[in-house]
N, C-alpha and C positions, 0 to 999 in steps of 0.2 A: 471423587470419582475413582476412589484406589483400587475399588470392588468390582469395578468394569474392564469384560474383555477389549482387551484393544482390536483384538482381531476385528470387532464389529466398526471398525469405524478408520476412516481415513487418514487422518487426523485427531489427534486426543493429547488434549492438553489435562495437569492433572498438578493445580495448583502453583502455575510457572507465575515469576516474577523478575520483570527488566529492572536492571538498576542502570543512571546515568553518574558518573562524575562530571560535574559542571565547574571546570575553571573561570576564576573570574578576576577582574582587576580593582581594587580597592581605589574609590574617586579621592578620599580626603587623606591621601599619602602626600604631605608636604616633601617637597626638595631636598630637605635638611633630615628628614626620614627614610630617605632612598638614598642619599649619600652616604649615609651611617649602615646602614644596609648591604651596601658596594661592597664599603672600607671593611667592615668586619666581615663577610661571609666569606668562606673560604672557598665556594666555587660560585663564579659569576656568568648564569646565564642570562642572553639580552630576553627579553619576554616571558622573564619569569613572574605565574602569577602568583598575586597578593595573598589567595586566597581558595579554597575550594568547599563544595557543598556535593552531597550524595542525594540523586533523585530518582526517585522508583516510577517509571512510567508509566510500569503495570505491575498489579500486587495480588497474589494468589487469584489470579483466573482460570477456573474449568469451565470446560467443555469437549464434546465430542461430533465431529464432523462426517455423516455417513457415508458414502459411495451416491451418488445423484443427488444430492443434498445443494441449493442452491442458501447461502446463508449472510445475511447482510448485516454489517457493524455498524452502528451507528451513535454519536456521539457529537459534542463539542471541538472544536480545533481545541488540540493540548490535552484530550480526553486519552490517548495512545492507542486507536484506532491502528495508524500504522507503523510504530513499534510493535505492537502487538503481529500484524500480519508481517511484520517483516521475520518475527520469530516461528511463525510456523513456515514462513517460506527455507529457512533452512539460514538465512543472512548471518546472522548470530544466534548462541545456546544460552537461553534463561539461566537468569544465572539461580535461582532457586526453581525449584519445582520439576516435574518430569514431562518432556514435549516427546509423541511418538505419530510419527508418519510413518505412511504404508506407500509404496508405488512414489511416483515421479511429482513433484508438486511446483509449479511452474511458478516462477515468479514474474510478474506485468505490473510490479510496482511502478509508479509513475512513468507508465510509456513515453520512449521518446528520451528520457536522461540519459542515454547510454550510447548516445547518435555523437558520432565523428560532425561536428559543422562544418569541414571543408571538404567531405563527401558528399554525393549528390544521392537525395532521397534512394535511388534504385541500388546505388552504393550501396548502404545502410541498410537496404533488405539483405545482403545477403551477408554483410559484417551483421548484425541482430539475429539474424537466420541462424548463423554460424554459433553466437553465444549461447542460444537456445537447444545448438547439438543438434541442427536439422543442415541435413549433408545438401550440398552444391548439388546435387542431379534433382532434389526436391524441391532447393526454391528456382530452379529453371524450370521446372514443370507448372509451376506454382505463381511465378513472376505476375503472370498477362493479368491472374484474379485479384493479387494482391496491391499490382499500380490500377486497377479498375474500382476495386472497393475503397481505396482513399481518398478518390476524388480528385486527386491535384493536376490533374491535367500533365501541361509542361511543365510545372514544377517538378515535375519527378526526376528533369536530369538537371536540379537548381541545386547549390548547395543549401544542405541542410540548415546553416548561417540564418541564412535567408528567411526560414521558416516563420511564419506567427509558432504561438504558443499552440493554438487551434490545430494547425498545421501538421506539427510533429509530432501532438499523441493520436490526431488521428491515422499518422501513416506506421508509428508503434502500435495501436488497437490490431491493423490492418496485417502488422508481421505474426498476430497471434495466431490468424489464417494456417499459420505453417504447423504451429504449436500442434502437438496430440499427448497432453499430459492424462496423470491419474486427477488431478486436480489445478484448478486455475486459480492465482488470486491478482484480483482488481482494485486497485486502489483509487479512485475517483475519476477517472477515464473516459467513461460512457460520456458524460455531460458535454465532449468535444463537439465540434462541428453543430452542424443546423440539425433540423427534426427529420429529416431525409436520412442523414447520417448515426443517427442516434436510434432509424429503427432496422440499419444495417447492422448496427454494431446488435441491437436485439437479437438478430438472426443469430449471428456468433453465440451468442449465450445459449438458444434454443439450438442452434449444432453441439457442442459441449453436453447440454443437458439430456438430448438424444440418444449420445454415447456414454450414458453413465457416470460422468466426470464431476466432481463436488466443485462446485465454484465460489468464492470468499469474494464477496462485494463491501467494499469501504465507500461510504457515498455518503451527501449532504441532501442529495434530492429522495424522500419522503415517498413520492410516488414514486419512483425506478423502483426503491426497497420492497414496496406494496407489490408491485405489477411483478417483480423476479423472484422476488425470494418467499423459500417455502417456511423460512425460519429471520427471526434477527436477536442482535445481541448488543445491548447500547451500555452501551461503555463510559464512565465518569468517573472521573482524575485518576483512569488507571483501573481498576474498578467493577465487576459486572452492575449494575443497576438493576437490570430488570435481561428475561428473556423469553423466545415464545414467539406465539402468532402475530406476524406482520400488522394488522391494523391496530393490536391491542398494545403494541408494545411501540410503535411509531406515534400510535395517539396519548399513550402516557409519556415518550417522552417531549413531542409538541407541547401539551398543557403544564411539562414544567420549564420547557424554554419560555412558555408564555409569564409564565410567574415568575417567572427570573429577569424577565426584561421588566415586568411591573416593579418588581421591588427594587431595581437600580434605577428605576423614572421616580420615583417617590425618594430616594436617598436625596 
């Protein structure tokens, strides 16, 4: 994509690739192996590993992401779905290739990981509010919609401890309320809560997509992808696979999850 204005696009990736260092601990290290180890090295630190390996989560992927573009990734656990959106969120710079963003690109990675648990849910709107760069006179104006769209009743002044899992990305979905980015991205979120809740969290997306806002959906659910996205991009071992129109590209990669489950029933 070296030939493409970036201007056109909100987002443009242009051959980026994550690398990981994975430290690890060697099992078949005898006693007599780690003592000689001690006695000779001449600096001893306790949990030093055995051993390390270099893993690329994601390996030259392009693409470009327009201004109202709603675009869904879609992959295997371990595929870098979200390594990947964590590098367009701004978290970390690819360490190959060139990542450019235009305007403000929010990040709502796993809603709810950023929650104090000895704060009480209403707490927590306005510490998330805050990280988000959304000023004190915005989430008191904002408060009464935001404890009404989570659902939680009295839990709202529970600490966050307390929460299910359920619980706390829906009252993280709920702080996106406050959010007014150039771009959103969603890492598997929507699925919280019941069918009630999942077609509030809908609304949020069609508010966004109203306002011209590019939104980046990571999800496992198949139909969300279908019903949201104008575009998807399925991702494997790091990978583009395939990209394009929502049915053609969910149902290609359904029929090779399907044959992949056959050929490990037959092993």
């Amino acid at each position: 994509m070296t030939d493409t204005d970036p201007e056109e696009f909100v987002v443009l990736a242009d051959g980026i690739s994550v690398q990981y260092l994975i430290r690890y601990y060697r099992s078949d290290v005898t006693l007599r192996q780690t003592l000689l180890s001690v006695l000779t090295s001449r600096t001893l630190r306790r949990g030093r590993p055995r051993s390390s390996t270099r893993h690329w989560a994601i390996r030259d992927v392009s693409f470009g992401l327009r201004a109202g573009e709603v675009v869904g990734f879609i992959g295997r656990n371990g595929s870098g779905k979200t390594t990947l959106l964590q590098a367009v969120a701004g978290v970390f710079l690819p360490d190959r290739g060139r990542l450019t963003r235009r305007g403000d690109v929010s990040c709502l990675l796993s809603l709810g990981a950023g929650f104090n648990g000895n704060l009480t849910g209403r707490e927590n709107v306005y510490l998330n509010g805050s990280v988000l760069g959304v000023s004190r006179r915005v989430i008191d104006q904002s408060l009464d919609e935001v404890v009404a769209f989570s659902d939680l009743g009295k839990f709202i002044d529970a600490p966050v401890r307390t929460y299910s899992a359920g619980m706390r990305s829906r009252l993280g979905f709920s702080i996106a309320m406050l959010v007014d980015p150039d771009g959103v991205i969603l890492d598997e979120v929507i699925r919280a809560g019941d069918a009630a809740f999942r077609a509030k969290a809908g609304n949020i997306l069609d508010r966004f997509r109203e306002r011209g806002k590019t939104i980046l959906i990571a999800s496992h659910s198949m139909d969300l992808i279908r019903a949201q996205c104008d575009r998807v991009i399925w991702l494997d071992r790091g990978e583009i696979a395939m990209q394009g129109e929502p049915d053609r590209v969910t149902r290609a990669y359904l029929d090779e999850s399907r044959r992949e489950k056959s050929r490990l029933g037959t092993e």
